[in-house]
N, C-alpha and C positions, 0 to 999 in steps of 0.2 A: 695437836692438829689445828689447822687453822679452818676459819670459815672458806677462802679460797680453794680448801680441799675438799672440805667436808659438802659445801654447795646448800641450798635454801632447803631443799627437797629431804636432803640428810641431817640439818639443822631440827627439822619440824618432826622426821621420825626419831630423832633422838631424845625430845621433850617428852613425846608419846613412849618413848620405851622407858623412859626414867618416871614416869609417872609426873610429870609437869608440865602436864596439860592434853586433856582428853577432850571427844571429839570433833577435834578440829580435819579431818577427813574432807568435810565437803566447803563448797563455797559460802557460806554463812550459815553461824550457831543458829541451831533451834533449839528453842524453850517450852515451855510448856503455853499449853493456851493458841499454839500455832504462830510464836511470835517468832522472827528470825530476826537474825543482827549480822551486820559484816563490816569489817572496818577497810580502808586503804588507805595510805600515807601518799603524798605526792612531795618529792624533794626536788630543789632547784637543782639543776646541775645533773641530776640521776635522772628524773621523769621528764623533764620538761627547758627548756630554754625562753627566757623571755624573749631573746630576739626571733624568736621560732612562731612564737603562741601569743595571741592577745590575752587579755587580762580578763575577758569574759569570757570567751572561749576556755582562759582553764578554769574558770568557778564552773563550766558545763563540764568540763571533762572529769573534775575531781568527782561531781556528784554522779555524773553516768556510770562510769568505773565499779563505783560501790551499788550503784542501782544497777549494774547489771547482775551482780552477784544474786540480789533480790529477786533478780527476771531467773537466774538458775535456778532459784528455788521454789518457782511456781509465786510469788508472793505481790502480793501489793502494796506498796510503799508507803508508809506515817509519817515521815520526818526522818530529818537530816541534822546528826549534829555538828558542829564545824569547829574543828580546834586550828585557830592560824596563827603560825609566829613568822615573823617577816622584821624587816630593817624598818629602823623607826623614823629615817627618810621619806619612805614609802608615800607617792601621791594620795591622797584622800581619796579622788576620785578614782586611781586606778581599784582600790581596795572595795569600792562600790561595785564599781562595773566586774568583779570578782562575784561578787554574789547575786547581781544582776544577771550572771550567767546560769547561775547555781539553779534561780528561778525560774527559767526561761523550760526548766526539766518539771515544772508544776510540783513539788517536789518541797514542804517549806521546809523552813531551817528553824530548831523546834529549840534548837542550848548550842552551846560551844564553849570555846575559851580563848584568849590570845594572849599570844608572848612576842618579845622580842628575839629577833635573832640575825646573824649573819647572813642569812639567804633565806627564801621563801618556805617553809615547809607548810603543807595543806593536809591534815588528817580529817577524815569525814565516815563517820557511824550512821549506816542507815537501819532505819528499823521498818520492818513492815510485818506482815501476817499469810499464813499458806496454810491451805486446806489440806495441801500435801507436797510435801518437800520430796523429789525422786534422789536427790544423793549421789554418789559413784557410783556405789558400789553395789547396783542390780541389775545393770547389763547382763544381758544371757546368750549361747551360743543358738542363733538363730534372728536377735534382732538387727534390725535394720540401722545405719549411722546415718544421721541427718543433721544436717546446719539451717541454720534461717537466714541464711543472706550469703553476699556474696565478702570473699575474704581476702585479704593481700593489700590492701587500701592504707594502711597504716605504713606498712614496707615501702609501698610505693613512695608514699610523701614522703618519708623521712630522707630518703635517696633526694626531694628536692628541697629540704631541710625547713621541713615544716609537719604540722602534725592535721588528720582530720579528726572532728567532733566525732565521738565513739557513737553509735547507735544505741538508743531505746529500744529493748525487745519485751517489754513488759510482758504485753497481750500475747505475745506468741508465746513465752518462761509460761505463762498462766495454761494456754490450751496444751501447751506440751507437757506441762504438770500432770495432766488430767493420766495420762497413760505412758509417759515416757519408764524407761527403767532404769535410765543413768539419765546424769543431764548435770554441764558445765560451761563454764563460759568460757569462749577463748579467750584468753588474755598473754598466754607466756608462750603463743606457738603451737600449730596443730599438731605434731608429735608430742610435745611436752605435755599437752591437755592429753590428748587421747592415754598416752600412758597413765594419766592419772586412774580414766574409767579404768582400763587393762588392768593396773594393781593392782584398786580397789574390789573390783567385780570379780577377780578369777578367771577372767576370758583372756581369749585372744582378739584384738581389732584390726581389721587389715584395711586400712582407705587406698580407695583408687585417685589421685590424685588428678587425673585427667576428667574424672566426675567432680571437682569440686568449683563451682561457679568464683572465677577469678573476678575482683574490681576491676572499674576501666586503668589501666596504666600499670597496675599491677601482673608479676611477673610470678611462676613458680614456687623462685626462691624466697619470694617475700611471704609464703605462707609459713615459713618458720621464723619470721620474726616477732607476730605478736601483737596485742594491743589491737585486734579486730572487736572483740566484744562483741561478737555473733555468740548465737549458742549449738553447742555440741550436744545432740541427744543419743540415746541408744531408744529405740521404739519395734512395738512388735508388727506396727505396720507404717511404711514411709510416706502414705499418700497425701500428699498437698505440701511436705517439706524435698528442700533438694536432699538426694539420696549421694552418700561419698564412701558408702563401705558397709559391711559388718560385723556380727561378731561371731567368731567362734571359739572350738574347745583349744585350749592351748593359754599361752599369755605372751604379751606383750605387746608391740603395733607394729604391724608389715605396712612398708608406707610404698603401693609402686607406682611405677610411669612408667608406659605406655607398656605393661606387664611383667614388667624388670622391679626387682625391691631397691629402694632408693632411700637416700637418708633424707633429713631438714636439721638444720641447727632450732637451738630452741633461746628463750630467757631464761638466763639464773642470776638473783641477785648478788652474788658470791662467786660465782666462778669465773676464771680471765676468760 
């Protein structure tokens, strides 16, 4: 079987079922002591285009990515390590204003590493601390789906072949820690997320999709494309977040428009 078949989702339970490597379920390891860790890789070619992205812009993008992971987890951010191998070309000053970006997320760069290589690749390890990680998997049939912002922004610009600066949701991962019962980032697409909560939890999630606050310019369809970096909660009460669905007895995710179930494509790093 190849990767192309098998998809990232099938890849990651199959390390799980072989016993190589346990869990990895939610958006960043937690340790003992309350510490949590999550890594992202960023490739040239696959995440990003330089003639798309400035050079400071992806030193913010690589680290927002991974600190959102940290905002799922209820956590406050320590440091950032930065593993970069790039062509040994590379302007000096662009390689600056890369981590000039990185800074601009308040956010320091604590270790790393660098190599050489044929394109850009950005790997970045954040570590931070959470009084209480909520996870996938304790959505319950009766809580409420809520987002912190508005979504489809990502979709949008890439359609004008550009990328936006992923949001900061620190503060809000922090008060929605406090009582959420699932809680993840968008990153791979609102269906592909939400089924993540639905596996993990044992519920069903039905979003209404006409409830979910669209960016300016963004379309529908661009909620299954990804790379919003809003967060997905499950909570027993929705007030003061936007409300886009719940959860009930069953599994999987009813995704509808305008009362009709409807699909969204999603991100898979392996599948055509």
């Amino acid at each position: 079987m190849k990767l192309s078949e098998l998809g990232e989702l099938g890849l990651l339970a199959e390390l799980e079922r072989r016993g190589l490597a346990r869990g990895i379920e939610n958006d960043a390891a937690e340790l003992p002591g309350g510490i949590v860790v999550t890594q992202d890789a960023l490739v040239e070619g696959v995440h990003f285009r330089l003639d798309w992205i400035s050079w400071r812009d992806l030193g913010w993008r690589a680290a927002a990515v991974n600190l959102s992971d940290l905002a799922a987890s209820g956590a406050v951010p320590e440091g950032l390590l930065v593993s970069l191998a790039l062509p040994a070309d590379t302007v000096v000053e662009d390689v600056l204003s890369l981590y000039e970006g990185m800074a601009e997320t308040d956010v320091p760069v604590i270790g790393g590493d660098t190599s050489r290589a044929e394109q850009v690749t950005l790997s970045v390890t954040a570590l931070g601390r959470s009084e209480r990680v909520p996870g996938r998997g304790g959505a319950k049939p009766g809580d409420r789906l809520v987002v912190t912002g508005p979504l489809g922004a990502a979709g949008a610009a890439f359609r004008e072949h550009r990328y936006v600066r992923p949001p900061l949701r620190l503060a809000e991962g922090r008060a929605l820690a406090a009582h959420a019962t699932a809680m993840l980032d968008l990153s791979d697409g609102l269906a592909v997320d939400a089924r993540h909560i639905a596996s993990r939890s044992g519920c069903r999630l039905v979003v209404d999709l006409d409830r979910v606050p669209l960016a300016a310019g963004a379309r529908l369809e661009d909620l299954g494309f990804g790379e919003d970096y809003e967060l997905l909660a499950a909570v027993p009460d929705s007030t003061g977040w936007h409300e886009i669905g719940r959860c009930e007895q069953g599994e999987g995710v009813e995704l509808l428009h305008l009362g009709t179930p409807t699909t969204l494509p999603g991100w898979d790093h392996f599948k055509e």
